[in-house]
ROSE-4610 file (N, C-alpha, C; in Angstrom, 1 decimal, always signed):
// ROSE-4610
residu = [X/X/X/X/X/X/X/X/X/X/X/X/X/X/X/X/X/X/X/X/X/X/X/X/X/X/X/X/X/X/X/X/X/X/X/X/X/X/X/X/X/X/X/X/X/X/X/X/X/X/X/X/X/X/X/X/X/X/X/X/X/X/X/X/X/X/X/X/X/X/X/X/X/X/X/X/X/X/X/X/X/X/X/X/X/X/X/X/X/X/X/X/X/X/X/X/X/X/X/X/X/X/X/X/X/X/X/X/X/X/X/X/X/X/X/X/X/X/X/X/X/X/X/X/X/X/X/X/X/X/X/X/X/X/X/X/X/X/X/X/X/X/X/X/X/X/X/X/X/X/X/X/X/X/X/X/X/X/X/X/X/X/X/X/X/X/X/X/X/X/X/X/X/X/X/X/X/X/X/X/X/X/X/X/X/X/X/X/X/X/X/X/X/X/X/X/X/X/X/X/X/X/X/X/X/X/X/X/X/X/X/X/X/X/X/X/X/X/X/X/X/X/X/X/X/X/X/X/X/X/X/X/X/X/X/X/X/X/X/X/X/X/X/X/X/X/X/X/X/X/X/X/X/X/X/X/X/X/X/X/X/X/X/X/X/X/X/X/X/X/X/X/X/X/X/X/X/X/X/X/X/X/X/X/X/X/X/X/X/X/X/X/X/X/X/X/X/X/X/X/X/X/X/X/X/X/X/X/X/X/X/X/X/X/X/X/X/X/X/X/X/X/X/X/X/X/X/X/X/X/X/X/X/X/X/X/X/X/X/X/X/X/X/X/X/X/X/X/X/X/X/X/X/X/X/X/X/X/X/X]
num = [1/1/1/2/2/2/3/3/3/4/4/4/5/5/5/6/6/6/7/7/7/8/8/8/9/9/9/10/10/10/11/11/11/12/12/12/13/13/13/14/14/14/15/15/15/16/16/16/17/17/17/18/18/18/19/19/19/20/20/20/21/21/21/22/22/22/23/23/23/24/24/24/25/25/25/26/26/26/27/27/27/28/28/28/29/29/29/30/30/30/31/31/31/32/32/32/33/33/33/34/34/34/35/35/35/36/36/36/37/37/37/38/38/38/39/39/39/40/40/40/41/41/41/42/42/42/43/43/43/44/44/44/45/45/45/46/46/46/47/47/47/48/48/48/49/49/49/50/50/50/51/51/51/52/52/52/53/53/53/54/54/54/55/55/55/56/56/56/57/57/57/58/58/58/59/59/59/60/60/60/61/61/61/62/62/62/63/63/63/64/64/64/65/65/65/66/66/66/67/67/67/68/68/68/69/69/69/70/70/70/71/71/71/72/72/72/73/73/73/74/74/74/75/75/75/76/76/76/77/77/77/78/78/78/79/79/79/80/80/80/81/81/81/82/82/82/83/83/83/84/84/84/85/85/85/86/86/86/87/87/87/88/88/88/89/89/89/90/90/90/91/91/91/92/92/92/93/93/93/94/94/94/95/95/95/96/96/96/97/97/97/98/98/98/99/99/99/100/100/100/101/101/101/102/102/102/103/103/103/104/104/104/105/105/105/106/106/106/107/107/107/108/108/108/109/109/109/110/110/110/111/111/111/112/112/112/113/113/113/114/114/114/115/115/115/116/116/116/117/117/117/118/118/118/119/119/119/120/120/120]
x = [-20.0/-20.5/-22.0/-22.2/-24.0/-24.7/-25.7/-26.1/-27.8/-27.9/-28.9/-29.9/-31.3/-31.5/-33.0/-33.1/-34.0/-35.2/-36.8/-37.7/-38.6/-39.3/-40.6/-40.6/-39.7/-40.0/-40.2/-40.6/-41.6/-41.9/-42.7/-43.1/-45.0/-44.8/-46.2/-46.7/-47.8/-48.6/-48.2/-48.3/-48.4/-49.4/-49.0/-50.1/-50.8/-49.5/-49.6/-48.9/-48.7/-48.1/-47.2/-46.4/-44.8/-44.6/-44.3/-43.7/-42.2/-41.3/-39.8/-39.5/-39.0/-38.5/-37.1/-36.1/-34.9/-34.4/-34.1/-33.9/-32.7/-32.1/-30.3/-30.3/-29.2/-28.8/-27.1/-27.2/-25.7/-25.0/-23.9/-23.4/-23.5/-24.8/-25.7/-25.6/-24.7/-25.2/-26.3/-26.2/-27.3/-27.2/-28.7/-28.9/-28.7/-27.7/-28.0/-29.4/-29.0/-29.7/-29.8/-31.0/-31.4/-31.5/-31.6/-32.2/-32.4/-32.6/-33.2/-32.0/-31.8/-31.1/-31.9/-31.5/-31.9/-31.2/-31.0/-30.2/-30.9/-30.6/-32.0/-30.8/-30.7/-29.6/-29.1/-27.9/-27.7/-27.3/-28.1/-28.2/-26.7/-26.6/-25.5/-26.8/-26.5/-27.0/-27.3/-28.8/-29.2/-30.0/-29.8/-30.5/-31.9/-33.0/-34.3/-35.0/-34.5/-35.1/-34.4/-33.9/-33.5/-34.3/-34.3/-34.5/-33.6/-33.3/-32.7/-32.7/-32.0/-32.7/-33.4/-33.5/-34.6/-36.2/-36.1/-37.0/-37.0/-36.2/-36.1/-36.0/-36.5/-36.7/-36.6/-35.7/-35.7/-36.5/-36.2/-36.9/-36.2/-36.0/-35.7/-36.8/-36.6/-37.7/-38.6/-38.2/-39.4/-40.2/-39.8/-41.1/-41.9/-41.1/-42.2/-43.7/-44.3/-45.9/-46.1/-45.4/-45.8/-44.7/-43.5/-42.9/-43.2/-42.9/-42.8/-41.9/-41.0/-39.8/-40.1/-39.7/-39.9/-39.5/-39.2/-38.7/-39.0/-38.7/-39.1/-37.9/-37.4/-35.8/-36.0/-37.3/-36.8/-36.7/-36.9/-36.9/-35.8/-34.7/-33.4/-34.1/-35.6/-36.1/-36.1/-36.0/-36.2/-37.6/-38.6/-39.5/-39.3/-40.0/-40.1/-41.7/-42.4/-43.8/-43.7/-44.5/-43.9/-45.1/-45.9/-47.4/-47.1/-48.7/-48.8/-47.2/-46.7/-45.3/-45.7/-44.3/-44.2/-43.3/-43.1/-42.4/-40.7/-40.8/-39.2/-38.9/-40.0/-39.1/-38.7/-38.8/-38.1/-36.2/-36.1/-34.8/-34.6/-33.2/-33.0/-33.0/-33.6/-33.3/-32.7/-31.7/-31.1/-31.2/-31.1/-30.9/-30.0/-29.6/-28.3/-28.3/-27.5/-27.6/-26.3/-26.2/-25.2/-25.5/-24.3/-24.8/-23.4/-23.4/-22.3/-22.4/-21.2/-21.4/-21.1/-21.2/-20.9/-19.4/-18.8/-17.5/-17.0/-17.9/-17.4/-17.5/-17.6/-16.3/-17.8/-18.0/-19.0/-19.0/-20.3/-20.3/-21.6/-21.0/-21.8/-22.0/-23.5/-23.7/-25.1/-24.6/-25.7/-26.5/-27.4/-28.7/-28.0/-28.7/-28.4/-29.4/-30.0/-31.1/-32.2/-33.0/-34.2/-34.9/-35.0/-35.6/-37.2/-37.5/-38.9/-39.2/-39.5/-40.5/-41.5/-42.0/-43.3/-43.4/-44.5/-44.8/-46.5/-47.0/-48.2/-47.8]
y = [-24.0/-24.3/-24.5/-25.2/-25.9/-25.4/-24.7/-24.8/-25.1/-25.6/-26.2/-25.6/-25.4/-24.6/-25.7/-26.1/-26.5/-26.3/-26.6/-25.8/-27.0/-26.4/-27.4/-28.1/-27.9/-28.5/-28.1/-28.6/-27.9/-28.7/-28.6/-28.8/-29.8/-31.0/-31.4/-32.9/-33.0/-34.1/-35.6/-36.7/-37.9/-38.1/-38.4/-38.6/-37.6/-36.8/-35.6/-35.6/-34.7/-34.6/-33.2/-33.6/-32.6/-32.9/-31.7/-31.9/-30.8/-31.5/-31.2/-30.7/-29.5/-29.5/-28.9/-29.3/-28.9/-28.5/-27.3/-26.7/-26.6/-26.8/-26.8/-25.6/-24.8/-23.5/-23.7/-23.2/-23.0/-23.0/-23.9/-24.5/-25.8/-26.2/-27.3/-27.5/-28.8/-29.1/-30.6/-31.4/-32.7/-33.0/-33.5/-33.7/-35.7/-36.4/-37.6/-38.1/-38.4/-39.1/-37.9/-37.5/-37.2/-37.8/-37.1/-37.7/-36.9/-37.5/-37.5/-37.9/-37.5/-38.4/-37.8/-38.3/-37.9/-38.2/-37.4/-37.7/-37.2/-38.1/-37.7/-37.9/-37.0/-36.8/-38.2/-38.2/-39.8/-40.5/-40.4/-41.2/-41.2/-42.2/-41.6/-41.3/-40.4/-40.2/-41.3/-41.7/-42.6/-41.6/-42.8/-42.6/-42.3/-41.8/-41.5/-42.7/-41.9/-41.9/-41.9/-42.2/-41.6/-42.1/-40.8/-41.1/-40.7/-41.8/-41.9/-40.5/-40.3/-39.6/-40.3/-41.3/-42.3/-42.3/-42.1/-41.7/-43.2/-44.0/-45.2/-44.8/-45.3/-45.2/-45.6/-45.5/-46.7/-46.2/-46.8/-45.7/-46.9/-46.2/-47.0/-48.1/-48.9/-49.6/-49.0/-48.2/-47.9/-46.7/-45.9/-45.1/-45.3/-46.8/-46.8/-47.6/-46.9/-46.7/-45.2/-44.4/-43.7/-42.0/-41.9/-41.4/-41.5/-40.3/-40.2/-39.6/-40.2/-38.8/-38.1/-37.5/-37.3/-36.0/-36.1/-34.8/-33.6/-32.9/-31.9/-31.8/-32.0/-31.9/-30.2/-29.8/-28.5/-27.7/-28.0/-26.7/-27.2/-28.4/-29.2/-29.2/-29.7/-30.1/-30.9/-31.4/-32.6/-32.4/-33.5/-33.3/-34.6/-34.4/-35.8/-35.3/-36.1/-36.2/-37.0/-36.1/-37.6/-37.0/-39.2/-38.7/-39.8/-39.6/-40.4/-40.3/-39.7/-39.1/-39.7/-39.9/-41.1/-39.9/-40.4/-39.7/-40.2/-41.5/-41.9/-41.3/-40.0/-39.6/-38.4/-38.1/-36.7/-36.8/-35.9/-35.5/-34.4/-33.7/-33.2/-34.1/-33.2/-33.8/-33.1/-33.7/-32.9/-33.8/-32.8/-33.3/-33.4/-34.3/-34.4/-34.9/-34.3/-34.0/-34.4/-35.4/-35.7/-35.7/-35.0/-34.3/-34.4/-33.5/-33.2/-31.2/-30.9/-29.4/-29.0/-27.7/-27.1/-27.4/-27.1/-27.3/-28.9/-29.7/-31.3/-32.5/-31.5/-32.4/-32.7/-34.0/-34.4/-33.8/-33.3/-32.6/-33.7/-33.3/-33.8/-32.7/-32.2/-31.2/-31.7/-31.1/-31.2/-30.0/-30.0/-29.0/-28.5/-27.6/-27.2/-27.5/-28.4/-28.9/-29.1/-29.6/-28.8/-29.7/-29.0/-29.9/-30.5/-31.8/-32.2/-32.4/-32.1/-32.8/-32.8/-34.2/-35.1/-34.8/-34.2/-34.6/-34.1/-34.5/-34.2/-33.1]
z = [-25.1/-23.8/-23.8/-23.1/-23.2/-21.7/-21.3/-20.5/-20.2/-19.1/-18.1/-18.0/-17.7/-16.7/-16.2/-14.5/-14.4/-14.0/-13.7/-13.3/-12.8/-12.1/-11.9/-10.5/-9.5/-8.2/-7.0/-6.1/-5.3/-4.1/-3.3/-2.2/-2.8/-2.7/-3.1/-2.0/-1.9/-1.3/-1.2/-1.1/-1.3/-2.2/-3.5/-4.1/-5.1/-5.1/-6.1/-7.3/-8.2/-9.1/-9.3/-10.0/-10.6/-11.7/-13.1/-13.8/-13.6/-13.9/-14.2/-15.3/-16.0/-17.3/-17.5/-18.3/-18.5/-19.7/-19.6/-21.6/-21.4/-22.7/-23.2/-24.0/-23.7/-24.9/-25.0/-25.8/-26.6/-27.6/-28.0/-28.8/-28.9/-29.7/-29.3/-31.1/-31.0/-32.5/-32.8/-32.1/-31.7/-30.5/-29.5/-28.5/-28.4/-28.0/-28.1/-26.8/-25.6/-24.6/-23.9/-23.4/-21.7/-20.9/-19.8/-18.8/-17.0/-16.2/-14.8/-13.9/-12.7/-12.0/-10.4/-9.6/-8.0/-7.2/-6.3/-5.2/-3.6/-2.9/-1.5/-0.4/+0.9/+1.8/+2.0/+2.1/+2.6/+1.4/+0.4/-0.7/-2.0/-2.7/-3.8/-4.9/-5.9/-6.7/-7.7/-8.0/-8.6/-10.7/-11.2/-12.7/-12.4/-12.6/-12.2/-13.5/-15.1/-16.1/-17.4/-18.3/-19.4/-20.6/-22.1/-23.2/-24.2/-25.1/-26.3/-27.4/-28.2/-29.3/-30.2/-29.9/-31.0/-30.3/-28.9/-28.2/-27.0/-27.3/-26.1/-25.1/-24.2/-22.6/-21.7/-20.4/-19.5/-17.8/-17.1/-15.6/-14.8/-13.4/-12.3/-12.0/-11.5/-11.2/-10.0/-9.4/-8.3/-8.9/-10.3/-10.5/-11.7/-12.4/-13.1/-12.9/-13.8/-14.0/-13.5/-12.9/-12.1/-13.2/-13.5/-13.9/-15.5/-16.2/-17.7/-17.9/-18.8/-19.1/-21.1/-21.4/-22.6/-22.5/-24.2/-24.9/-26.2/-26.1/-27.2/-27.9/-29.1/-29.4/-30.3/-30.4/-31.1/-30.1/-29.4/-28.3/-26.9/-27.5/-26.4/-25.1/-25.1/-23.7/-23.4/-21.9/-21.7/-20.8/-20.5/-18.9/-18.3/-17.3/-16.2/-15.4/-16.4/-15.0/-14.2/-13.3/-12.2/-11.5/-11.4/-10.8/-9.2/-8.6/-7.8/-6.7/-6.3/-5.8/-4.3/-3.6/-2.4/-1.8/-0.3/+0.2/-0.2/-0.4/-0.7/-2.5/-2.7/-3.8/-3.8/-2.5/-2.0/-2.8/-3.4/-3.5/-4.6/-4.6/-5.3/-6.9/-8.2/-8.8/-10.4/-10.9/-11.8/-13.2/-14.0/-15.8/-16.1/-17.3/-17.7/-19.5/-19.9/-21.2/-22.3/-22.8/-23.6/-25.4/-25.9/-27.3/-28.0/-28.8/-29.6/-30.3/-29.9/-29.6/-31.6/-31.3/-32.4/-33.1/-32.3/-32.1/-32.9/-32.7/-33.0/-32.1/-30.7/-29.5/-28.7/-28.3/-27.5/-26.0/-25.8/-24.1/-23.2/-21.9/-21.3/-20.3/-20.0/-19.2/-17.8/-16.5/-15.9/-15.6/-15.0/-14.2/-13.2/-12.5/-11.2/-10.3/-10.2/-9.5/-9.2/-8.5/-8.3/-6.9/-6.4/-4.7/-5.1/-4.9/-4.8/-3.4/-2.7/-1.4/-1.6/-1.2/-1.2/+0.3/+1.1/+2.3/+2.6/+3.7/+4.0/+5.3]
């Protein structure tokens, strides 16, 4: 069993910055892809960000220039900076982690969340 845990969100400005980070424990035998997702009331839950284990990268189109995702693989981290912050990026936002367990058997695990509000 693989678990989540997320950190880093908070209450910040227009025009501020957050970093996100998400560590994996368990029965973790390779980390393939991370990533970001968000979800804002009303909203269906969208992709934020993902990286590869080769380190490839993609981002939604409305945070890039503005969003970084990246990872630490000794330490099964994932982060998400995330600068210059808009009020439409209010939402909860969770990690998601697909790997291959000790076990053999490929897992896919999420976060338990983490609230951003952007407001003045």
């Amino acid at each position: 069993q693989v678990q989540l845990v997320e950190s880093g969100g908070g209450l910040v400005q227009p025009g501020g910055s957050l970093r996100l980070s998400c560590s994996a424990s368990g029965s973790i035998f390779t980390i393939y892809a991370m990533g970001w997702y968000r979800q804002a009331p009303g909203k269906q839950r969208e992709l934020v960000a993902r990286i590869t284990s080769g380190g490839s990268t993609n981002y939604v189109d409305s945070v890039k220039g503005r969003f970084t995702i990246s990872r630490d693989n000794a330490k099964n981290t994932v982060y998400l900076q995330m600068n210059s912050l808009k009020p439409e990026d209010t939402a909860v936002y969770y990690c998601n982690i697909n790997g291959l367990g000790m076990n053999g058997a490929n897992f896919g695990s999420w976060g338990q969340g983490t609230q951003v509000t952007v407001s003045s």
